[in-house]
C-alpha positions in Angstrom: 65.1 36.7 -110.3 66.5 33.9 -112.4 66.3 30.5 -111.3 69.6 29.3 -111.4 69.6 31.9 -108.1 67.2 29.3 -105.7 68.6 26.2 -103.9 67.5 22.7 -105.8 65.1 21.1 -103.0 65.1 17.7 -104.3 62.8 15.3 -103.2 60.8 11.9 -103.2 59.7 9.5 -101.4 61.0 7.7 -97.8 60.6 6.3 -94.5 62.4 7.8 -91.5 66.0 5.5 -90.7 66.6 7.5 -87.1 70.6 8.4 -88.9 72.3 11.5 -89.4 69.9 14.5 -88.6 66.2 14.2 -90.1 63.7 16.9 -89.4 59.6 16.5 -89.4 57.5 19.8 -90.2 53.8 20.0 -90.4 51.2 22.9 -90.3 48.1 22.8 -88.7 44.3 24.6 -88.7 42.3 23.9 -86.4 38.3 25.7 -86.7 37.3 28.0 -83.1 34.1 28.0 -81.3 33.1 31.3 -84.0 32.2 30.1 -87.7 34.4 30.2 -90.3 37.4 31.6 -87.9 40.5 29.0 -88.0 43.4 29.1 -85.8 46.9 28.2 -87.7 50.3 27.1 -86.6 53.4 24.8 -87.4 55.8 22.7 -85.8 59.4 21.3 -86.8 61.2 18.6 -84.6 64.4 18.2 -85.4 66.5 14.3 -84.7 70.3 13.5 -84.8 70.4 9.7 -85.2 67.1 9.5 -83.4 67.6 11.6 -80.5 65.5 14.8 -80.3 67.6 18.1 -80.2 65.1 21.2 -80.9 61.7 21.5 -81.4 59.3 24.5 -83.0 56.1 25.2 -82.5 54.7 28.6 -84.1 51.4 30.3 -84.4 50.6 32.2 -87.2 47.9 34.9 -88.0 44.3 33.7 -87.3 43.1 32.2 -90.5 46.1 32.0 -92.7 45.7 28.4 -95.2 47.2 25.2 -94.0 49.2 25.5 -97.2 51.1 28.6 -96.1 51.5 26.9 -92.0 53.3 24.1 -94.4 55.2 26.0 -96.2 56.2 28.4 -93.0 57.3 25.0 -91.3 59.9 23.9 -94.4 61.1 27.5 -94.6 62.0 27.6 -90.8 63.4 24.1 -91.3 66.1 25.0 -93.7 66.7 28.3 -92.4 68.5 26.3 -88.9 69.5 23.6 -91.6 71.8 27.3 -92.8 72.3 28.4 -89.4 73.9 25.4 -88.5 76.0 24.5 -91.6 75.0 20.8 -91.9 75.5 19.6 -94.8 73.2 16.2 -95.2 69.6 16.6 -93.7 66.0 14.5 -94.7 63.3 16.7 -94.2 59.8 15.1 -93.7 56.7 16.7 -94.9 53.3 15.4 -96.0 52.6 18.7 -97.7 52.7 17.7 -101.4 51.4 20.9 -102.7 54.0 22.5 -100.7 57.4 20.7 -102.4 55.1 20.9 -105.9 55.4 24.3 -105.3 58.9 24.3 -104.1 60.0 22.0 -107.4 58.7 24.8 -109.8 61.2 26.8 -111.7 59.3 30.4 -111.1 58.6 30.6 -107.5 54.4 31.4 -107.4 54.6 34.0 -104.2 57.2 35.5 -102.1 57.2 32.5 -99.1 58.0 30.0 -101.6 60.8 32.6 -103.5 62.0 33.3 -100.1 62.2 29.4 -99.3 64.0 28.6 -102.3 66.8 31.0 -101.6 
């Protein structure tokens, strides 16, 4: 598709302020008792001038990368950020890779197409 069809995710660098609605994703691997077998989720917490109001917390297929959990947890992020119309929301992520990969004209796979739309 052309790009002028994704959403602009903007982004840069900040410290949580507890105003207007902020939301904190992160994935997570964690190895099992049997080698080389990882278990993988993701969590979103979403905050309206500090307060709690929803959390998530998802696991995903046995083995999937940390990079794709991260990616999962931004995706589900602005999918209630477009369920609930709001117009002004900080998402927090430490994933790097993940708004590297977000910032990139040609999406690289379909999560981060998908994301993007």
């Amino acid at each position: 598709e052309h790009p002028s069809k994704y959403r602009s995710l903007p982004w840069g660098y900040d410290c949580p302020k507890d105003q207007d609605t902020e939301i904190y994703t992160d994935g997570s691997r964690m190895e099992t008792e049997q080698p080389n077998h990882y278990k993988t989720a993701f969590a979103m917490i979403i905050k309206q001038n500090g307060i709690t109001i929803h959390k998530v917390s998802t696991r995903v297929t046995d083995n999937t990368n940390i990079f794709l959990a991260e990616l999962m947890a931004i995706k589900t992020a602005l999918a209630w950020i477009n369920q609930q119309n709001i117009e002004y929301v900080t998402i927090y992520t430490d994933s790097m890779s993940s708004l590297q990969a977000l910032a990139d004209p040609e999406p690289s796979s379909k999560i981060i197409e998908e994301t993007k739309k």
